[in-house]
N, C-alpha and C positions, 0 to 999 in steps of 0.2 A: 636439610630438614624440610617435609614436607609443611605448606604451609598454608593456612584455609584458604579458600575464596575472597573473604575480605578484607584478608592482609593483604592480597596482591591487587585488589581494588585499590587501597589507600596506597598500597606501592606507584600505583597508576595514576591516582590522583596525586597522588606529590609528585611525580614526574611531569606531568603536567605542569603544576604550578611552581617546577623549578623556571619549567620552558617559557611560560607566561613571565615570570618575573626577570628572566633574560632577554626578553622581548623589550618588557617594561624598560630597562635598561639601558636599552642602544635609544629605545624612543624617546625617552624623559630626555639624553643628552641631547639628539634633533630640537625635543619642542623648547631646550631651555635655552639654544640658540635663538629662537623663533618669540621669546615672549616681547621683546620690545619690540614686534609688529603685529600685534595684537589691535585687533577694533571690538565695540559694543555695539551688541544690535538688539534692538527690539521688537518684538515682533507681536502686534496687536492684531488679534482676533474678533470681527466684529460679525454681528449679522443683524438687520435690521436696526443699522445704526447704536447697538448695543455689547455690549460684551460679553464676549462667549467663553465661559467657564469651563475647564477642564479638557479643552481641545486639545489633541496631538501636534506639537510642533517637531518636525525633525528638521535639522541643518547638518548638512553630512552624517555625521557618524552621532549624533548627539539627539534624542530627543528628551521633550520636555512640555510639560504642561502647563496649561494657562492659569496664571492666578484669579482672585475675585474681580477684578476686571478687566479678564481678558488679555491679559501680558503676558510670555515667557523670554526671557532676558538669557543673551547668548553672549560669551566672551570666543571671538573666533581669529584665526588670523586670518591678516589681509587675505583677500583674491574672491576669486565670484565661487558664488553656493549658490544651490534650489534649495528654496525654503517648501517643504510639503506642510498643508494643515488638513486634519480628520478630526473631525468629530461626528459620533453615534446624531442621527437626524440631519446632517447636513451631508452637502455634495461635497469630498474632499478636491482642494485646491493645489494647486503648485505656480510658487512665483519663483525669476532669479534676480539675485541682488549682489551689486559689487563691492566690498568694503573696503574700506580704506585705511591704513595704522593711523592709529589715537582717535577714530572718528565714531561719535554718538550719532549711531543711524536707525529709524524707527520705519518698520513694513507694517501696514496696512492690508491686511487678507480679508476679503467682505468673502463672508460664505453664506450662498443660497441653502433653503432649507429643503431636502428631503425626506422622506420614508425609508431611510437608510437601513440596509441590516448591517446588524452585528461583523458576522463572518465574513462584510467585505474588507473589514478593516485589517483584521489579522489572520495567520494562517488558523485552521482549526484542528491540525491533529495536534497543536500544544495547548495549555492552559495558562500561560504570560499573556493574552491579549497581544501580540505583538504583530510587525511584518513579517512577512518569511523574509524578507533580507537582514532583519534585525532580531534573529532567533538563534540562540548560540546553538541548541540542541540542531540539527542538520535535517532537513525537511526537503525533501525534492518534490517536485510539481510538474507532472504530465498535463500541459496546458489542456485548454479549449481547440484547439489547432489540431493537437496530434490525437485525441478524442476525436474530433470526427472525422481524422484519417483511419482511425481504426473500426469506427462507425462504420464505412463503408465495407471494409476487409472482413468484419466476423461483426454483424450487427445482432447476433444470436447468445454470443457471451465476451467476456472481457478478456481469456487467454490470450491472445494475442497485444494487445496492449502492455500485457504484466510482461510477458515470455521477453520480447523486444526492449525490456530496463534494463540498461546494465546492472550488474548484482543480483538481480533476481530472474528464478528458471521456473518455470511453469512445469511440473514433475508426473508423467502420467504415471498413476499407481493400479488403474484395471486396467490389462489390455481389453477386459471384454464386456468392458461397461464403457470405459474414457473416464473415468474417474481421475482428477485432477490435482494436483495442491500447491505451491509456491514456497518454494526455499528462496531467503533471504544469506546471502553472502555463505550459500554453502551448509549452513543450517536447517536440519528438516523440517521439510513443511507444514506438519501440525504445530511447531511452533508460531506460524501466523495468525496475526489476528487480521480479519479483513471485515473492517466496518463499513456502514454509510450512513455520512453526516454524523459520524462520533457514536453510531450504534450497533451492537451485535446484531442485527438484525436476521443474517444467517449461520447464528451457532459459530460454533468452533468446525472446525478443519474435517474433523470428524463425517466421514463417508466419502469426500474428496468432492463431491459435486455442486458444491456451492458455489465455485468459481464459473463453473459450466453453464449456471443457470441465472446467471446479471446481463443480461441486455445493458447497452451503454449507452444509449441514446440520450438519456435521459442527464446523462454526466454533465457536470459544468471542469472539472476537474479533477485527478488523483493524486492524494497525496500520500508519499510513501517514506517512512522513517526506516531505515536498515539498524538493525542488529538491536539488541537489548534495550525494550521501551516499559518494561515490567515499572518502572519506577511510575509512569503516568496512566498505566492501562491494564497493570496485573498481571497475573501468570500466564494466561493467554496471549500476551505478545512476548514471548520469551526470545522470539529472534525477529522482529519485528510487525510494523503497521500498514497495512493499506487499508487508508478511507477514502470513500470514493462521496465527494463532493456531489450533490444533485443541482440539476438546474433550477434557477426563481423565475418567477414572474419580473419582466421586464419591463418596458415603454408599452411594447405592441404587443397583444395577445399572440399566442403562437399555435400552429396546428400541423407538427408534421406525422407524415406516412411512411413509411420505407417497406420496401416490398425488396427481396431479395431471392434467386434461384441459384443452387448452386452445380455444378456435372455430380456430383458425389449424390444426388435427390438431395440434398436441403431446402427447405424453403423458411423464410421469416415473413412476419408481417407486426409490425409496429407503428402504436401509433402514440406520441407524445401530444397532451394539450397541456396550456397553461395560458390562465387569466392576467389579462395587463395589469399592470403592476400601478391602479388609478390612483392619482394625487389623493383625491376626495375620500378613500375608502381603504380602512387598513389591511382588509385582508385579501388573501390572492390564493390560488390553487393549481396544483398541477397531478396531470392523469398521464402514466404509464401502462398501454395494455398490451402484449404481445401474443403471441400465440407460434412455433418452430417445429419444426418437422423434422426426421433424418432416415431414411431409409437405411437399413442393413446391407455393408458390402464387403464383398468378398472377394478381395482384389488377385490374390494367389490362388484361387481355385483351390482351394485342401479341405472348403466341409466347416471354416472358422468366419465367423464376422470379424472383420479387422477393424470395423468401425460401426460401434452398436447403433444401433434403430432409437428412436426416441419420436414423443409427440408431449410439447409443454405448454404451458398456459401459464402466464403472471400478469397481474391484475396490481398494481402500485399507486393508490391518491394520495395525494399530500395535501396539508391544509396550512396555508399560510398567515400570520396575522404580525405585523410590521406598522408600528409608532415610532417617535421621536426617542424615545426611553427605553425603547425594549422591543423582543420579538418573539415569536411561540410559533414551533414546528411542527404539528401531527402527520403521522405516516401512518398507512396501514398497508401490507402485504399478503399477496395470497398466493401463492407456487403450486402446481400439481403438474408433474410427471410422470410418464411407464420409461422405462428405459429398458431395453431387452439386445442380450448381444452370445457372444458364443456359439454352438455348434447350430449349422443352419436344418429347416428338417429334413430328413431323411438322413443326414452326413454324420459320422462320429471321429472321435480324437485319434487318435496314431494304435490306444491301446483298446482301440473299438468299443466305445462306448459315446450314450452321447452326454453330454454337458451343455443346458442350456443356462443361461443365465439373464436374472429380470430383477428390476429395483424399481420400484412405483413409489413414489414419494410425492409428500403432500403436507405443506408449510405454508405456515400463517403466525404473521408476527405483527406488533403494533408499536411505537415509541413514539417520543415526544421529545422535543430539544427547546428550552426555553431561556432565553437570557434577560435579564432588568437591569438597567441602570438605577444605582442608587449615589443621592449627592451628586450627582453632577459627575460623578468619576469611576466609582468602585462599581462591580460586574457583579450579580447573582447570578448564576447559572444553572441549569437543571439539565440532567439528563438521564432516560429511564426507556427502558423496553421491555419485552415480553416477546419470546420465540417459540412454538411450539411444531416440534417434526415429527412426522412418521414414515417408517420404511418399511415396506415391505420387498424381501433379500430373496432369490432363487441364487441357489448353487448347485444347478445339477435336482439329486434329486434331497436337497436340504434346501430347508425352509429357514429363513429367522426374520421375526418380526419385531423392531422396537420404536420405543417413544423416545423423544429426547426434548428435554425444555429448558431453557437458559432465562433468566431475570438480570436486571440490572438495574441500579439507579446511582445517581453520585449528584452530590449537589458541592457547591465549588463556589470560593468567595474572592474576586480578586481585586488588589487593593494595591493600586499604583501610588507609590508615595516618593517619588522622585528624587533619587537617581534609583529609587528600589522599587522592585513589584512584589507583594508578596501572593500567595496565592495559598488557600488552606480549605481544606472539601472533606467530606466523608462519602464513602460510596459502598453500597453492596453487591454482590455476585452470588448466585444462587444457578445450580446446574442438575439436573436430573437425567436417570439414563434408568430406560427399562428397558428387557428382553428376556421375555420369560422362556421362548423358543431355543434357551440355551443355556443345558446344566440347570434351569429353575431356578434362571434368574441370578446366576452366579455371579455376573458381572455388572450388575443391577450396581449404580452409587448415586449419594445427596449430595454435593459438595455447600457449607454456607461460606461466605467468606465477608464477614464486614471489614472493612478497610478505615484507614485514615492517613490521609497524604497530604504532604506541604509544597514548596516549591518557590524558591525564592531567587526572583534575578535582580543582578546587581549590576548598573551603568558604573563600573571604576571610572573611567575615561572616555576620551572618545573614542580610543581605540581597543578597550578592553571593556565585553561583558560575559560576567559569567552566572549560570546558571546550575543550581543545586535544588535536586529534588531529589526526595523520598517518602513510599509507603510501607506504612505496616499492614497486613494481613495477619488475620485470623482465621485459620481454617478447621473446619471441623474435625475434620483427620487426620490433618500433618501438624496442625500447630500452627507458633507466629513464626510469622519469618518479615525480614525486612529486606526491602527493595532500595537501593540508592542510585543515583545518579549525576556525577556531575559534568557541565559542557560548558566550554570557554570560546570565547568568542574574540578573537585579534583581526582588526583594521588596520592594515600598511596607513600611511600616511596620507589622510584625506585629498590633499592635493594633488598626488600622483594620477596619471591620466588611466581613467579608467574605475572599475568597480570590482575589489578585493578585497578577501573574509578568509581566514584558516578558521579554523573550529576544531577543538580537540575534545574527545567526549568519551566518559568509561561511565560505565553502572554494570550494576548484576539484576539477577534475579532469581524466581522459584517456579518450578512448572509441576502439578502436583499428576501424578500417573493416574492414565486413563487408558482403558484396553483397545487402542485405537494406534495403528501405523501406517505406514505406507504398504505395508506387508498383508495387517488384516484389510485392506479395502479388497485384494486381490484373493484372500481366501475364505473371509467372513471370521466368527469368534467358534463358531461348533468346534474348528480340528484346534484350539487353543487350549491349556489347558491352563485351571485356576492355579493361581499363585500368591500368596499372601505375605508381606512386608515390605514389600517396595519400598524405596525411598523416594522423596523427590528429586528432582535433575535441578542443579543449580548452575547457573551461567554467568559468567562474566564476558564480559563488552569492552574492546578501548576500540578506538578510530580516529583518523588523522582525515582530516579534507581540505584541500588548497583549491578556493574558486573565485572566479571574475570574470570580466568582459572589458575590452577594449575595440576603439575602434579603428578600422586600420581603412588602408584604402579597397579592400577588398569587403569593407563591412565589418558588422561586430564580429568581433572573434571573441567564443567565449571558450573558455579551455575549465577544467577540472583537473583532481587528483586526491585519491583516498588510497586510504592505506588503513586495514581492520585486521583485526585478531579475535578470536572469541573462544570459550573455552565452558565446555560441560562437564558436572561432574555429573558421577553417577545416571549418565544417560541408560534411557529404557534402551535392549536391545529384545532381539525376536530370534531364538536358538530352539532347536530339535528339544523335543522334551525326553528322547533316548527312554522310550517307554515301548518301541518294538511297531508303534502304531506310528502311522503319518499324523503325529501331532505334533505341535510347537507350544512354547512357555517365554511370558514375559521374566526379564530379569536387568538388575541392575548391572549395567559394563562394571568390570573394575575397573577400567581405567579410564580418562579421559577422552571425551570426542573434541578433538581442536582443528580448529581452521583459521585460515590466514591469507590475504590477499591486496592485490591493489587493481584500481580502476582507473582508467583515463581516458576523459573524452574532450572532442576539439569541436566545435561548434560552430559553423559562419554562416553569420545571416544578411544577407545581401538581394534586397527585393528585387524580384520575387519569388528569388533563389534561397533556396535552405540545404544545407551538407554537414551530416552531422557521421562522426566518427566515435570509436571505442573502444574499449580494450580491456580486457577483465583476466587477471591471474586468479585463480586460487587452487589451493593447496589444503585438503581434509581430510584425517584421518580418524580412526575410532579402531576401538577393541574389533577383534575378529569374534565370533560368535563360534566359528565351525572350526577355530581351532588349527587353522592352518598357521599361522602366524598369531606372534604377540598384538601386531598393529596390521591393520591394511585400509588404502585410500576408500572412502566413503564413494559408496557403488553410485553410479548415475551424478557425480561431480566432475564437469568435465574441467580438465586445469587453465585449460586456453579458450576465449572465446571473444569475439568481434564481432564489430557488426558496420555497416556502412548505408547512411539512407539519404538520398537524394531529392529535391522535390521542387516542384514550381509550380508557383499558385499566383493566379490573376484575378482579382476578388472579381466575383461574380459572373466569371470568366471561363475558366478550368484550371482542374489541377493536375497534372503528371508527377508521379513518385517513383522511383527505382530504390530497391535493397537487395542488401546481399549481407547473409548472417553466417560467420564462420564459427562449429561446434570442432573443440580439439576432441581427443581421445577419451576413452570414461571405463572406468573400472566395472566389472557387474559382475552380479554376483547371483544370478540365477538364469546362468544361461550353459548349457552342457557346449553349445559351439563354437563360445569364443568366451578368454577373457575379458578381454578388452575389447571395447567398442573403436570401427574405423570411425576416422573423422571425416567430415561434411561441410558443405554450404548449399546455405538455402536461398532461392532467388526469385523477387516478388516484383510483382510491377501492377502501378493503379496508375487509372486514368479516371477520370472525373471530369464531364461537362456541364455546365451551368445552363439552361435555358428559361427565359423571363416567359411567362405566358398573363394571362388577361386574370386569372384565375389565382396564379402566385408567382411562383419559384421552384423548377424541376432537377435535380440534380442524380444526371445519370452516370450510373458507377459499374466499372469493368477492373477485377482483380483476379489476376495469374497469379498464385501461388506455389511456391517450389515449382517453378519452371523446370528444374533439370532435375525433378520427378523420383524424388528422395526418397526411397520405402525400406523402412525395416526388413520388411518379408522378401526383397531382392538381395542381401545380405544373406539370410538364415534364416529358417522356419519360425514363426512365433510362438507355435504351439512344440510345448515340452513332447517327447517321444515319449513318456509315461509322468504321472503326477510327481510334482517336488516336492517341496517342503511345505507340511499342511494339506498337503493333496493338490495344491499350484496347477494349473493349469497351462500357464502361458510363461514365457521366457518375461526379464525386465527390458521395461520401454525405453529405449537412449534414442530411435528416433521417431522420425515423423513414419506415420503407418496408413495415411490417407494418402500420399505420394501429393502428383500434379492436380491440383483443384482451382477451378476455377468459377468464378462467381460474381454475375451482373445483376441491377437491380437498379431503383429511383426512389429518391429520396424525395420528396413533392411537399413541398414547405405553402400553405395557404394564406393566400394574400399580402405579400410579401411584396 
């Protein structure tokens, strides 16, 4: 018997919570061995010889909050702990203490006071106020480290940082633009939401070029949630999150440069400022301004740009304002691009004609991230933007021009009440799309969507916490639907040597249809034809991950292991409209798009040596559109892929890095030459030296990429022998199409 989506949710979540209570199980037997060497400890918070209300204590697996003066009381068994203490306006602390059975022992933590923000305390793509080690929903974290190792490699945009995660592929959808997007565990890329500091700031997925046009300089870190996050973030994260963390104002004012050339004509020029972060003065500021270049090249001589031309400019100030109680965020952003690619002049396509192609865009958006303490404990939050785009589309000799404007706000109340946090907000989404250049505005839509979302985690133990959230939406056009979520969180046994978390986690969601794929970026909406009843695409999420760190004599070893499944019903497909004419029509699959896979990665960090390994299965399928088969594997999903990165860094010194990225085979499905794509490796190397001058800090960078000179067009033609589907232009992109590139440049950090 077929069975909805949300019975096999709750199938998922009672499975789960069989697992957890078998867990419970073997461990309740250990700890009831273990109660008669039990100690009490206390742990007093003071600052300025006073007591500090409402601070975070954690002792292993256990936190807890200070009472009216300053105490959180801990029952632990014998052996040594680090006690950590955070509180909002103070420097957080860490002490260790050894306990004893039967022994009343009381810790003394004197905490200095600063201008603390919010967001150092907890990760920020959840809503618990929590650590990312003490967050059952699964959160990964591209540090500060491997951000300005990618800094140097593509200081122009972020693709390379994302493409290089395990689970996630950076997906080129124009060959004759580069238009970009990011599948999460196999799931298409307009499913991504990709914010910064918790804001839509560039729209949805929608044209593919958003990825292309984020300079990283400015990052403090990325955080990325894989697979179904619709329960905290709406329909726009239907297959996950990346929010890219901005850098603050620190101790020392900052002023860097980076100047970048690359063999392909690239050029950057970036320059980040930001005000010290002064005792005396709450607020602080930082400036983003860049300005990139790309020459048109033409690597197989046939008459095609393999790699479009482009000239951008983004202009980024933040305004910072940081108290003991609270903090307020202002952004503003200004983007303007031409981007122009396809047939170069005087050359035409295989069936003699020429096709050029041009996308000028020009975005401006504004948001605000605000948080207050109230009571001493519970969290106000605020958060609101405002995005407005314009395109202007050359296809040949078709024009389309549209707007697009996205609104947000959610405001969010969280209320730690020990051993529970609850968490309860209302939030709106607001989305416009015009293009009157097509059909008169046929696929013109308003989408309103007010929400209301909960979210409630629960400390069972110290080794079990689990988290349950869920939103309802309201949508103009499709109705309510509701989003759920829940993720458990199991710690092996705090004593055990070392740092270890399983995390089991299902939710669904709803992703409401918008005339937008990986397909229209590559032929525009003109050859599409209207279609009315769509349904929406709903998805369901489970995922397993086993992660730690131990130290061994080689260094920390940190190993990983996940294991996800995900499942869409009613996914949009993109099929022949069978009208006689090269047009296409949106339509719902009947059957489901599912996928399924596992991740493993090994870790070892041994100064000033870093080796990091990985490993990624997966397995996607979806209805066939053209009719050859009932099912076939989801085109540009490769099933095997690895990766290997090396590095060594001497603070202040140099750094050397080596990689090597193996792509298995991949299905496709617009190519007359081959079914199946050969597989590959790609192979990179940076070097990075440090020199001190009178003036600062100069940091010169030399990266080889794809050494052994990887190109699509050495395989098989890009360009179709006559137009495909839509009138298609170009085959689909499975590899690299710029081949060997290389590119030097200095990073020039001021007074330093």
């Amino acid at each position: 018997m077929l069975q909805t989506p949300w019975a096999l949710v709750m199938r998922a979540i009672a499975a789960y919570a069989r697992v957890a209570i078998v867990v419970a199980g073997l461990l309740a037997v250990t700890e009831a061995g273990a109660q008669e060497s039990t100690a009490t400890m206390r742990v007093r918070v003071t600052a300025d010889s006073q007591g500090v209300v409402g601070a975070a204590v954690r002792v292993g697996a256990v936190t807890r909050s200070t009472d009216t003066l300053g105490i959180a009381v801990f029952q632990m068994r014998a052996g040594r702990y680090a006690v950590s203490v955070a509180r909002l306006g103070f420097v957080p602390d860490t002490v260790s203490i050894t306990l004893k059975a039967g022994q009343d022992t009381l810790v003394v933590v004197e905490l200095s006071r600063a201008a603390a923000e919010l967001q150092r305390m907890v990760v920020a793509a959840t809503r618990g106020e929590r650590r990312v080690e003490d967050t059952p929903l699964r959160v990964e974290v591209i540090d500060d480290e491997e951000v300005a190792e990618k800094v140097a490699m593509t200081p122009g945009d972020i693709t390379m940082m994302l493409n290089e995660t395990s689970g996630l592929r950076v997906q080129t959808t124009s060959a004759a633009l580069g238009g970009a997007n990011v599948r999460v565990h196999g799931l298409r890329g307009r499913y991504t939401l990709v914010l910064t500091d918790g804001l839509p700031l560039y729209g949805a997925q929608a044209g593919g070029l958003g990825l292309l046009q984020i300079p990283p300089l400015d990052l403090a870190r990325v955080e990325v949630i894989k697979g179904t996050a619709s329960a905290l973030y709406g329909s726009s994260a239907l297959g996950g999150v990346v929010n890219l963390i901005s850098r603050k104002p620190q101790a020392e004012p900052v002023r860097d440069v980076l100047l970048n050339q690359t063999t392909r004509g690239g050029s950057d020029a970036v320059v980040f400022l930001a005000s010290s972060a002064a005792t005396h003065s709450p607020w602080g500021a930082t400036l983003l301004a860049s300005g990139h270049t790309q020459r048109r090249n033409d690597l197989d001589a046939d008459g095609w740009a393999d790699m479009a031309g482009y000239d951008r400019i983004t202009v980024r100030p933040r305004l910072l304002y940081e108290k003991t109680n609270g903090s307020l965020l202002l952004t503003v952003g200004l983007t303007s691009e031409d981007r122009s690619g396809g047939t170069l002049p005087g050359r035409v396509t295989p069936d003699g004609s020429q096709h050029v192609e041009e996308l000028d865009t020009r975005r401006g958006d504004v948001g605000v991230v605000g948080r207050r303490l109230l009571n001493g404990r519970d969290i106000l939050s605020l958060r609101a933007s405002a995005m407005q785009q314009r395109h202007r589309h050359q296809f040949g000799s078709v024009r389309e021009r549209d707007r697009h404007r996205m609104t947000m706000a959610e405001v969010t109340l969280a209320l730690p009440r020990t051993p529970v946090t609850y968490v309860v907000g209302t939030a709106f989404l607001g989305e416009d799309y015009r293009n009157g250049d097509v059909l008169g505005g046929a696929f013109d839509y308003s989408h309103r969507v007010p929400s209301l979302l909960a979210q409630t985690d629960i400390d069972f133990t110290n080794w079990l916490t689990v988290s349950a959230s869920g939103r309802f939406d309201s949508h103009n056009v499709y109705g309510a639907t509701l989003s759920p979520r829940l993720s458990i969180l199991l710690r092996p046994d705090y004593r055990l040597r070392g740092d270890w978390a399983m995390r089991l986690s299902g939710g669904g969601g709803t992703f409401a249809p918008v005339p937008f794929s990986d397909e229209t970026d590559a032929i525009g909406l003109t050859p599409v034809r209207q279609t009315s009843g769509l349904q929406q695409e709903r998805a369901l999420y489970i995922a397993g991950d086993l992660n730690g760190s131990v130290e061994t004599v080689l260094g920390t070893l940190e190993l990983g292991a996940t294991l996800h499944r995900s499942r869409v019903r009613h996914p949009l497909a993109l099929r022949d409209a069978a009208t006689g004419l090269p047009r296409v029509e949106f339509v719902n699959a009947p059957s489901d798009a599912r996928a399924w896979g596992a991740e493993l990665l090994t870790r070892v960090i041994h100064a000033p040596a870093r080796l990091t390994l990985n490993y990624a299965y997966l397995r996607a399928t979806e209805w066939d559109p053209r009719g050859a088969s009932a099912r076939r594997l989801v085109p540009l999903s490769p099933r095997h892929t690895a990766g290997a990165v090396a590095s060594v860094e001497r603070e202040e010194t140099y750094r050397v890095g080596v990689e090597a990225y193996y792509t298995g085979r991949q299905a496709l499905e617009q190519n007359p030459f081959r079914a199946t794509s050969a597989p590959y490796v790609i192979f990179g190397l940076l070097g990075e030296r440090r020199v001190s001058t009178g003036a600062g800090v100069a940091r010169f960078f030399l990266n080889l990429e794809n050494i052994s000179n990887v190109r699509q067009t050495r395989y098989d033609p890009l360009l179709l022998p006559f137009p495909g589907a839509g009138g298609r232009r170009t085959t689909d992109v499975w590899t690299e199409l710029s081949g060997f590139t290389a590119n030097a440049g200095v990073r020039f950090a001021f007074g330093r």
